[in-house]
KEDOVEX-405082 format. One record per residue (C-alpha): x, y negated, z. Coordinates in steps of 0.5 Angstrom, whole numbers, plus 500, padded with zeros to 3 digits. Layout:
BEGIN
XYZ
...
***
This chain:
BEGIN
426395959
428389964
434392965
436392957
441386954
436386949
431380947
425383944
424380937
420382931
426379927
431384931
427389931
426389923
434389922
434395927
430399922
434397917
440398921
439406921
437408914
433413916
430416910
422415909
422411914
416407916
413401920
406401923
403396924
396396929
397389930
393383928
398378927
399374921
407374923
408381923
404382916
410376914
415381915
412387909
416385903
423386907
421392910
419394903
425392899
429396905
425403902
420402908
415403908
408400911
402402914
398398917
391397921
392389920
388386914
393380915
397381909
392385904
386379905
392374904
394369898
392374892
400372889
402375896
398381896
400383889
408381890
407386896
405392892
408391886
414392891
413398894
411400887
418398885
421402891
418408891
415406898
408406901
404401903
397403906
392399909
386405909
384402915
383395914
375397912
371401915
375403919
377412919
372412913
375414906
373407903
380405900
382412897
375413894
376407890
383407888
381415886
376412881
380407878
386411877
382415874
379410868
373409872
370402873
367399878
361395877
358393884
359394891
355394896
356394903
354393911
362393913
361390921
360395926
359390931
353386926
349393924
350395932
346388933
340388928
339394930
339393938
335387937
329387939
322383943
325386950
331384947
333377945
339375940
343373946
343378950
344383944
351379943
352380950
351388949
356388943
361384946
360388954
361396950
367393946
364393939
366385938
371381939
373377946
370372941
363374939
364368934
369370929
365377928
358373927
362368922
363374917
369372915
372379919
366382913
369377908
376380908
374387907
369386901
376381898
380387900
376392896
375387890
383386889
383394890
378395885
381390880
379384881
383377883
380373888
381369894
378369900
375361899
371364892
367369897
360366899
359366906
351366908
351364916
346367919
347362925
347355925
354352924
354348931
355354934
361356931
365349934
367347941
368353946
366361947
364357954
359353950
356358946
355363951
351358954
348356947
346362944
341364949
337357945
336361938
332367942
325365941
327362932
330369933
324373935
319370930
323372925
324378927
316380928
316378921
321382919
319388922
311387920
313388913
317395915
324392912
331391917
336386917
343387914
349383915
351386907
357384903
356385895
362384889
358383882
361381877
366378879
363373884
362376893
358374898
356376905
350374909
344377913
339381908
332384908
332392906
325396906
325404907
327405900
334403901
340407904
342401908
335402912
337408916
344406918
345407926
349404930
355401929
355405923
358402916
356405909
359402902
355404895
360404889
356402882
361405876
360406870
360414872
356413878
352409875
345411876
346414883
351410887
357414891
356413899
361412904
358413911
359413918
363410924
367404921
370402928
372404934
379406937
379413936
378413929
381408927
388411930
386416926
385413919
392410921
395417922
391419915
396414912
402416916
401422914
400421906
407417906
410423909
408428904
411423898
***
């Protein structure tokens, strides 16, 4: 690569892929850029087709995301983003498998952060709040920047995403996002708020033990009904199915007129490297089965 005459740029690289005409062609996308998302339509509109880990293109302005998939619908192309909630989980394709097969959906409910669950259940009185995010962030489960999962605008994009999937047109400002940490700490820099965060322990632990002396849990839960979203953190007692959820682990419950009674349940690891990369081969894969 040093010694190439070649400078390396998203817009080369495209025409390249356009350039070979190789058919069933596609682009991968494992990135997080809202400038690599930026270039789906001409990939679409070239017959490529796109799988991507990157939730940039699907949660963006609702008139682009229909004009992307009403793209590769024109072009006989793919364009898959199962990865984009719950990571490897069969989130995407079990929803669109009842929708085209004539089912409505009527609720969701959801806990969608692996980052979010790991805390509250990790959480405790030999453990503080701050400590807690200290352990997300140092086994990998957070961003390098705690604050944007804490913010829940990461769950506030899957929960958009699997609204529009299940018919639905909103835009991410409709969704309501119930902060469970006051909104200071969420200005200035990652500095401040690691030296800050330590403040809320004791406000935390109090809330807790009331938590706990009522046998309930906390759950960072997504919830789409009626055509309004909302995330933010909830009390669940042993009844419910999201009591029990381990770990880092996500669990979405589809309410349809056919599951109606007893919701469908999606359960298991929603993040993590390995699973991940293979929900995106899943995906690889189904485009070359067209």
């Amino acid at each position: 690569l040093d010694n190439s005459e070649k400078v390396s740029s998203l817009q080369g690289f495209a025409n390249e892929i356009k350039a070979m005409n190789i058919y069933n062609s596609v682009f991968v996308d494992c990135t997080a850029s809202d400038v690599v998302a930026s270039i789906y339509k001409e990939l679409l509109q070239s017959n490529i087709s796109i799988v991507t880990a990157n939730k940039a293109a699907a949660s963006s302005e609702y008139e682009n995301y229909a004009e992307i998939k009403k793209t590769a619908k024109q072009k006989g192309v793919k364009f898959l983003f199962e990865t984009n909630v719950g990571a490897g989980l069969p989130i995407i394709n079990t929803l669109n498998d009842l929708v085209n097969s004539g089912d409505k959906i009527l609720k969701i409910e959801a806990v969608l952060s692996g980052t979010l669950n790991f805390i509250f259940n990790t959480i405790s009185a030999d453990i503080p709040l701050g400590r807690t995010i200290k352990m997300a962030k140092e086994l990998g489960y957070s961003e390098p920047d705690p604050r944007i999962d804490l913010s829940g605008v990461d769950v506030a994009r899957k929960i958009l995403i699997l609204a529009r999937e299940s018919g639905y047109r909103i835009e991410m400002d409709e969704i309501v996002i119930h902060r469970f940490i006051p909104d200071s700490f969420f200005t200035g820099s990652a500095d401040d708020f690691w030296k800050n965060i330590s403040k809320l322990d004791n406000e935390f632990e109090q809330k807790r033990k009331k938590v706990a002396a009522e046998n309930k849990k906390w759950r960072f839960v997504a919830r789409f009904e009626n055509g309004i979203a909302e995330v933010g953190l909830q009390e669940v007692d042993a009844k419910h199915p999201f009591y029990d959820l381990e770990g880092s682990n996500n669990l979405v419950m589809y309410t349809t007129e056919r599951y109606n009674q007893f919701p469908m349940l999606i359960k298991g690891y929603g993040a993590g490297a390995s699973v991940t990369a293979a929900g995106v081969f899943a995906d690889l894969i189904r485009v070359s089965n067209i």
